[in-house]
N, C-alpha and C positions, 0 to 999 in steps of 0.2 A: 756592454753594448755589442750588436751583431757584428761581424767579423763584414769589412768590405771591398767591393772590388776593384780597390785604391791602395797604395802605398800604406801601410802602418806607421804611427809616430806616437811618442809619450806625451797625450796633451797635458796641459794644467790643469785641475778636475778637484773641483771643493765639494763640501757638502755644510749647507746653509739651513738649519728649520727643515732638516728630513730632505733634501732637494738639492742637488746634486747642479754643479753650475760648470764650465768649462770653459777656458780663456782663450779671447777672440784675440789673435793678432794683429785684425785689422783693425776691431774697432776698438782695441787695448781697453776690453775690459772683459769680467767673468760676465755670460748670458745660461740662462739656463740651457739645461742641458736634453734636450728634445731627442728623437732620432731623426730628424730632420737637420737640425744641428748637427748631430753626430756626423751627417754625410757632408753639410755645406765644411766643417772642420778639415776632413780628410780631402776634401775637394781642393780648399785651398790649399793645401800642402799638397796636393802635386802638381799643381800648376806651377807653383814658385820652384821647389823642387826638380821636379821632373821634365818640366815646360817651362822654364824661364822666365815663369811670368813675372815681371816685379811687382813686389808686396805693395811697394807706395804706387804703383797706378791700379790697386785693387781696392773697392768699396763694398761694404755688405750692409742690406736694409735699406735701399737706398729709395725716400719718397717721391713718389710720383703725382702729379694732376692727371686723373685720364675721365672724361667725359665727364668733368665735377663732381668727382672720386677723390679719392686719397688713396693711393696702392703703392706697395712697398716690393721693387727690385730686390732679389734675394743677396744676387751679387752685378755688380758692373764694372767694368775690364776698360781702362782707358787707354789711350795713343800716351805716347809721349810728348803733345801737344794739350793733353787731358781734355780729348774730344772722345765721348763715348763708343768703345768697339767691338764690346761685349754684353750679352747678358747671359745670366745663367741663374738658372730656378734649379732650384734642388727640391726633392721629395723623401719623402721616408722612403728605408727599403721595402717595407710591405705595400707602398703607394704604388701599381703599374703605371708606365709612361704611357699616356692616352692619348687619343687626338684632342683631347680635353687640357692637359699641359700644355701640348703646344700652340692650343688657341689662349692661353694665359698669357706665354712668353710671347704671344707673336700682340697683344692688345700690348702688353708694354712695351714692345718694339713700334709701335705708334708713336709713342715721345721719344725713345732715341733714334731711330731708323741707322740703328748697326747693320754693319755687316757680316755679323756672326752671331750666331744665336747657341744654348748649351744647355741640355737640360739633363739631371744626376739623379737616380735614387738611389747611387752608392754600389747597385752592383750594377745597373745598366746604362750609359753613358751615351746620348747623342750630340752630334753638333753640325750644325748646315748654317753653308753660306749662301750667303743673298747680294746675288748681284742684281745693282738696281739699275742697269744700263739695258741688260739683258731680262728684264723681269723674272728672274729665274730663281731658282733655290735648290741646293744642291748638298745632300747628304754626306758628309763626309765619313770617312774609314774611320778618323781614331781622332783624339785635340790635337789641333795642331801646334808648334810650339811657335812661340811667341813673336819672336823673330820672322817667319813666315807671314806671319799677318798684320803687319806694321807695313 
């Protein structure tokens, strides 16, 4: 898989009937192995890793109702009250981050109304916060760690 612009780690990485499968930590089990996958993998280990994020307030595929829909949260980032404070969509590396992604993340931020949004294709990384006092939204430099946004 392509080389990312994330931390490196030894994942768990089987091969099943030609298909190749990779162990979710989150949701403690093998899911195939995508390159879409391959960046949400590397994502969550730097979060945890590098940002502090705890493992157990991290959920990945997480379903949603949005206009009598069914859509699936790539990843959602909880408080330590486990009230939702994150989302993050990941893409392939060959996916560009468009205004198109972040009108995805921003239709799912409809049912959580976080105040942080994240969106990865593994080499290029955004993250803005939304303050809802201020109606504003504001790009951030780099993810902030964990601690900061609690």
């Amino acid at each position: 898989m392509l080389r990312l612009n994330l931390p490196s780690k030894e994942f768990k990485i089987r091969e099943s009937d030609g298909k190749l499968a990779i162990f979710d930590e989150i949701r403690k089990k093998y899911v195939a192995l995508t390159p879409e996958e391959w960046v949400r993998q590397h994502f969550i280990y730097f979060l945890i890793s590098d940002k502090n994020y705890p493992k157990s307030l991290i959920a990945n595929e997480i379903s949603i109702k949005l206009n009598n829909t069914s859509k699936r949260c790539d990843s959602v980032i909880y408080d330590r009250n486990f009230n939702p404070l994150v989302i993050v969509e990941y893409k392939a590396p060959e996916i560009e981050i468009t205004q198109a992604v972040f009108d995805q993340i921003s239709r799912y931020n409809i049912v959580f109304k976080v105040p942080y949004l994240i969106v990865s294709n593994g080499l290029v990384h955004y993250c803005c916060h939304i303050d809802y006092t201020l109606n504003k939204t504001t790009f951030l430099s780099e993810i902030p760690l964990y601690e900061s946004i609690i």
